[in-house]
VEXTIRO-286825 format. One record per atom (N, C-alpha, C): residue in one letter; atom name; x, y, z. Coordinates in nm, 2 decimals. Example, Ala and Ser with C-alpha at 12.3 -4.5 7.8 and 13.67 -1.06 7.14 Angstrom:
// residues 2
+------+------+--------+--------+--------+
| type | atom |      u |      v |      w |
+------+------+--------+--------+--------+
|    A |    N |   1.32 |  -0.57 |   0.78 |
|    A |   CA |   1.23 |  -0.45 |   0.78 |
|    A |    C |   1.32 |  -0.33 |   0.78 |
|    S |    N |   1.28 |  -0.22 |   0.71 |
|    S |   CA |   1.37 |  -0.11 |   0.71 |
|    S |    C |   1.29 |   0.00 |   0.79 |
+------+------+--------+--------+--------+
This chain:
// residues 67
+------+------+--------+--------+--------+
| type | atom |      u |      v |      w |
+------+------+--------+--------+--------+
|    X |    N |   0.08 |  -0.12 |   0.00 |
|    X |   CA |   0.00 |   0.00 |   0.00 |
|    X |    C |   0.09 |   0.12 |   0.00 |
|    X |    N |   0.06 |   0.27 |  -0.07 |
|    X |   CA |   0.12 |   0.32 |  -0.09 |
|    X |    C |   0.04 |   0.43 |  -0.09 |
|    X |    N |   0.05 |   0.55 |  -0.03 |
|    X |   CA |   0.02 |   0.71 |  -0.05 |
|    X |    C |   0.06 |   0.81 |  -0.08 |
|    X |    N |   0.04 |   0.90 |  -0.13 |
|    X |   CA |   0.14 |   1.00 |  -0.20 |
|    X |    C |   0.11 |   1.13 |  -0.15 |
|    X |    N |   0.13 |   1.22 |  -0.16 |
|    X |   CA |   0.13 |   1.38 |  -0.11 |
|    X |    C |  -0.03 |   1.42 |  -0.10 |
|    X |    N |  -0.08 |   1.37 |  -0.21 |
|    X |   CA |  -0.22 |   1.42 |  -0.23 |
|    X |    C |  -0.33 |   1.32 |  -0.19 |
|    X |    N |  -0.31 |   1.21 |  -0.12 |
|    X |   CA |  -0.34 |   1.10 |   0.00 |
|    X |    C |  -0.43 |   1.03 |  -0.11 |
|    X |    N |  -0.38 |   0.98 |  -0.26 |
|    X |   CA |  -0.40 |   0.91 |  -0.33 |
|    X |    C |  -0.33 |   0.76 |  -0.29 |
|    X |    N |  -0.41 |   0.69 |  -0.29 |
|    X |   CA |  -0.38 |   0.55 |  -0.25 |
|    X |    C |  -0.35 |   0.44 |  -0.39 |
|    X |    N |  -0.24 |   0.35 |  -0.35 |
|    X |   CA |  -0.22 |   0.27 |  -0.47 |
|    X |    C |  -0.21 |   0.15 |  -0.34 |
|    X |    N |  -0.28 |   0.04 |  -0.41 |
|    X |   CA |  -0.34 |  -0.12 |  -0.32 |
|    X |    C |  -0.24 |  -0.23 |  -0.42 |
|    X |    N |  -0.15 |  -0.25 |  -0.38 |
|    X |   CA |  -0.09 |  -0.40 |  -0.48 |
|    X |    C |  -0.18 |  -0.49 |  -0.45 |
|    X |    N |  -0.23 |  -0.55 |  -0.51 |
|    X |   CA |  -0.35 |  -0.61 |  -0.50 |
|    X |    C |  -0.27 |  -0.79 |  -0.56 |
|    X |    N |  -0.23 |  -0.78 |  -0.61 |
|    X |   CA |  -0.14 |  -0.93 |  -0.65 |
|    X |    C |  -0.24 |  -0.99 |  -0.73 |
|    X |    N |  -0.24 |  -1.13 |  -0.69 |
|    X |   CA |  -0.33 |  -1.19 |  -0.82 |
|    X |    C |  -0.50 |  -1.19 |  -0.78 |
|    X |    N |  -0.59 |  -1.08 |  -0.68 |
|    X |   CA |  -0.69 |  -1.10 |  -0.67 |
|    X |    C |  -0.78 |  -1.07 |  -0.76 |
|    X |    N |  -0.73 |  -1.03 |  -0.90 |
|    X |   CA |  -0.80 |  -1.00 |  -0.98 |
|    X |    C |  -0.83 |  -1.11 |  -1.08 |
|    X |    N |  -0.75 |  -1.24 |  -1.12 |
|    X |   CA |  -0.73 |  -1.36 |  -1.17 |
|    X |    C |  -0.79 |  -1.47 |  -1.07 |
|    X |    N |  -0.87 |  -1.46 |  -0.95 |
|    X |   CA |  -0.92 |  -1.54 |  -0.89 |
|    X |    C |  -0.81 |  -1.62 |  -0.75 |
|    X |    N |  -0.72 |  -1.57 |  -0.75 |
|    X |   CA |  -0.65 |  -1.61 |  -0.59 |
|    X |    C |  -0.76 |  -1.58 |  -0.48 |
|    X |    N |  -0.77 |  -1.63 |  -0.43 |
|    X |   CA |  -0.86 |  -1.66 |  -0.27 |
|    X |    C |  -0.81 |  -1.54 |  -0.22 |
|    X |    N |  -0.72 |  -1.58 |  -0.15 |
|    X |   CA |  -0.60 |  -1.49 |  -0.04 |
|    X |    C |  -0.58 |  -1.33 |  -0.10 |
|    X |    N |  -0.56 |  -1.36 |  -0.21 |
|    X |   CA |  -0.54 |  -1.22 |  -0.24 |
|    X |    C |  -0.68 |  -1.14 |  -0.23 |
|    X |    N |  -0.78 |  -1.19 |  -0.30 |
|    X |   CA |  -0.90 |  -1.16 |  -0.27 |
|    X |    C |  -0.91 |  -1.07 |  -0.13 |
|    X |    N |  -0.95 |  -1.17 |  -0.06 |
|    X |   CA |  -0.97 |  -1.16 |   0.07 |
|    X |    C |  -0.89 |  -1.01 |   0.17 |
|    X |    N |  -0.78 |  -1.05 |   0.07 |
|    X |   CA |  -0.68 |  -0.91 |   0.17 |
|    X |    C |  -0.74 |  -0.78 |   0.12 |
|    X |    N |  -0.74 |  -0.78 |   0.01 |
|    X |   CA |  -0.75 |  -0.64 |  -0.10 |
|    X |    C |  -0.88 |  -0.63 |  -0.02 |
|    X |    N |  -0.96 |  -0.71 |   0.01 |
|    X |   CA |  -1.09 |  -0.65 |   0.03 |
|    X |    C |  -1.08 |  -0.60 |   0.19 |
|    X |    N |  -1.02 |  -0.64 |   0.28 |
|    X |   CA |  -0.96 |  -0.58 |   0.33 |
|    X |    C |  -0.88 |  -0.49 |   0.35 |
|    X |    N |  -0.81 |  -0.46 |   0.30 |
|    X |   CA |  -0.74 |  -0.28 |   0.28 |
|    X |    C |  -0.87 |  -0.18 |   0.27 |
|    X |    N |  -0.94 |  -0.24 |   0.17 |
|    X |   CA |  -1.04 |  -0.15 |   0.07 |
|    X |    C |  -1.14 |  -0.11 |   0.20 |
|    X |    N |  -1.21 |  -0.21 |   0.31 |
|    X |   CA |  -1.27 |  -0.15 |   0.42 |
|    X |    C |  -1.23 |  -0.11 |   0.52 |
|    X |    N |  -1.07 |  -0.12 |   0.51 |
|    X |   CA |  -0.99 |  -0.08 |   0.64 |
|    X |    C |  -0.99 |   0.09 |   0.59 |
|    X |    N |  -0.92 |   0.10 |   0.46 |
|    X |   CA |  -0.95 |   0.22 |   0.44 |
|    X |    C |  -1.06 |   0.31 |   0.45 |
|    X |    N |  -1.18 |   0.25 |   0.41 |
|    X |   CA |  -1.29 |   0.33 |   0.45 |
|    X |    C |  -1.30 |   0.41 |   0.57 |
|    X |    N |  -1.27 |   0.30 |   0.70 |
|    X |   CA |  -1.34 |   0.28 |   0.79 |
|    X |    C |  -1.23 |   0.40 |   0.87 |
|    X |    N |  -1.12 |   0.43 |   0.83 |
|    X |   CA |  -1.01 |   0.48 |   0.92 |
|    X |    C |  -0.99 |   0.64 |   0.79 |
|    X |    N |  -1.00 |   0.65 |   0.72 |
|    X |   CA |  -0.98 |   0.77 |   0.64 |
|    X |    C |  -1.11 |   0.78 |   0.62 |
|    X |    N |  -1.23 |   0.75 |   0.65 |
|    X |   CA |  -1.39 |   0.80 |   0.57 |
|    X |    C |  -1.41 |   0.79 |   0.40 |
|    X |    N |  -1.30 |   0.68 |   0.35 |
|    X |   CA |  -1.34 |   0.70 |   0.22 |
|    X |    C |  -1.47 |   0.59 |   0.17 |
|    X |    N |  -1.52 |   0.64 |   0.06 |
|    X |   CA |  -1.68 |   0.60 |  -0.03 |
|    X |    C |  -1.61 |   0.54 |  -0.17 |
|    X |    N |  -1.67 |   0.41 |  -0.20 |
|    X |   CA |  -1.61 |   0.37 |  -0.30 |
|    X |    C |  -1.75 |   0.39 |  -0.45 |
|    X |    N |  -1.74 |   0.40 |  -0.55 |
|    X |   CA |  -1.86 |   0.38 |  -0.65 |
|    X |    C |  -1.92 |   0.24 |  -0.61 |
|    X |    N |  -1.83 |   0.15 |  -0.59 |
|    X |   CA |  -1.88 |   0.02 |  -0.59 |
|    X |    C |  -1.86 |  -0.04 |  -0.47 |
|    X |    N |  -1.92 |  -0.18 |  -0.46 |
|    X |   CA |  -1.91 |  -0.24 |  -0.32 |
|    X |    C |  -1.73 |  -0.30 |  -0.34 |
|    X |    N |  -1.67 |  -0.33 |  -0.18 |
|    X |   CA |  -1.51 |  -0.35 |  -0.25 |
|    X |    C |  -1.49 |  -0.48 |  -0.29 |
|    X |    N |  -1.60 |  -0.55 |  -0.28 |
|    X |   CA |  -1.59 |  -0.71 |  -0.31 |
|    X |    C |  -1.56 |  -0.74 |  -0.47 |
|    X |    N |  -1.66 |  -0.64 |  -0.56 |
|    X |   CA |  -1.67 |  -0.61 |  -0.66 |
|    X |    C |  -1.53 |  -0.55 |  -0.72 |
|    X |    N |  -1.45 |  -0.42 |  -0.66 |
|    X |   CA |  -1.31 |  -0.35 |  -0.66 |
|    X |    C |  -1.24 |  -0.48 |  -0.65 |
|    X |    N |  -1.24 |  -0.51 |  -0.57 |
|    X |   CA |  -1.11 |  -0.61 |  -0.56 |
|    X |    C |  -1.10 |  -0.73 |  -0.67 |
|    X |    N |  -1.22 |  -0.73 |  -0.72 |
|    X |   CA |  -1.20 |  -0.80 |  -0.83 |
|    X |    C |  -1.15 |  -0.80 |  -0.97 |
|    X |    N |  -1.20 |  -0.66 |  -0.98 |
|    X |   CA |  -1.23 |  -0.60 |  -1.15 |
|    X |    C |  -1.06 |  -0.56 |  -1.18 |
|    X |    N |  -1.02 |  -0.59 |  -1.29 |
|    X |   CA |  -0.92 |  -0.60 |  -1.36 |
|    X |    C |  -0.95 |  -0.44 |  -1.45 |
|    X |    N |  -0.86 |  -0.34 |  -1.44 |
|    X |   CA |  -0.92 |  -0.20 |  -1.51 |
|    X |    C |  -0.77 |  -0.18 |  -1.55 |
|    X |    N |  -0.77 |  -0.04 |  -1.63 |
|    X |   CA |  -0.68 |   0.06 |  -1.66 |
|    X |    C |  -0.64 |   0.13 |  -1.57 |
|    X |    N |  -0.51 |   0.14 |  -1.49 |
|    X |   CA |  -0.49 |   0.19 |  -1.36 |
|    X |    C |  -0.42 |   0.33 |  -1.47 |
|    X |    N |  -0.29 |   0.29 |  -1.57 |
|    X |   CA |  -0.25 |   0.41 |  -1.59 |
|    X |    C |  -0.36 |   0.52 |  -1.67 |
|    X |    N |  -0.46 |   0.46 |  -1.70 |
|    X |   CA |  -0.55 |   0.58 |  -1.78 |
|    X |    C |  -0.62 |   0.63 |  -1.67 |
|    X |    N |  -0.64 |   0.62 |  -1.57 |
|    X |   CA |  -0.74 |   0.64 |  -1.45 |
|    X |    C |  -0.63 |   0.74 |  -1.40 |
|    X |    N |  -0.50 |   0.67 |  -1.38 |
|    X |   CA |  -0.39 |   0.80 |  -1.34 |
|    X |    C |  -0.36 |   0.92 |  -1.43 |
|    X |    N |  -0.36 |   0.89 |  -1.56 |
|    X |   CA |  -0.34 |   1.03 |  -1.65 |
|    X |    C |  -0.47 |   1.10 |  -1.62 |
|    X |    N |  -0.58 |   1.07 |  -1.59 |
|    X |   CA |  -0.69 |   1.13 |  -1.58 |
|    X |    C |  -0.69 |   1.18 |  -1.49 |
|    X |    N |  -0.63 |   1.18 |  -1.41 |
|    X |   CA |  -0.64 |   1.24 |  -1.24 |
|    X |    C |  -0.53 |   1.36 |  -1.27 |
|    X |    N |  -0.43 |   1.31 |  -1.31 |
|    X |   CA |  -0.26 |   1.45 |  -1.33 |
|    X |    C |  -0.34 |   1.55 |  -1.39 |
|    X |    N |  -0.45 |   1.57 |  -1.51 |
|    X |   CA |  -0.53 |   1.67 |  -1.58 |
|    X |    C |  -0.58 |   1.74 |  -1.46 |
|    X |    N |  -0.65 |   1.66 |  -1.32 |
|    X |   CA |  -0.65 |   1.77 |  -1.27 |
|    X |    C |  -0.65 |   1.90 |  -1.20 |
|    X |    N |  -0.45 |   1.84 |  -1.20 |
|    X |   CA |  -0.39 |   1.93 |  -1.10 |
|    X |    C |  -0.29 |   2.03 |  -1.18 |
+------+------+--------+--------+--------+
């Protein structure tokens, strides 16, 4: 887990996206630990996040636009 200046979070998440149990399980853990201790709201439930396989670097160029 990793946060940066502007308390953007990056989750290594390993193989929970390819169906590993364990990994599963943790990521979805971070994802409610985070909620629960920073107040953050996700679009989706994290069960769902921890699963879905996305575009991390286009979701990041999208964010650098806007600062």
């Amino acid at each position: 887990m990793f946060m940066n200046y502007y308390r953007e979070y990056i989750a290594l998440t390993g193989g929970s996206s390819v169906g590993n149990y364990m990994h599963l399980q943790k990521t979805i853990g971070v994802l409610k630990a985070l909620a629960e201790k920073d107040g953050l709201t996700y679009s989706e439930d994290v069960e769902k996040l921890a699963y879905t396989v996305e575009d991390v670097q286009r979701r990041m160029e999208k964010n650098k636009q806007r600062f």
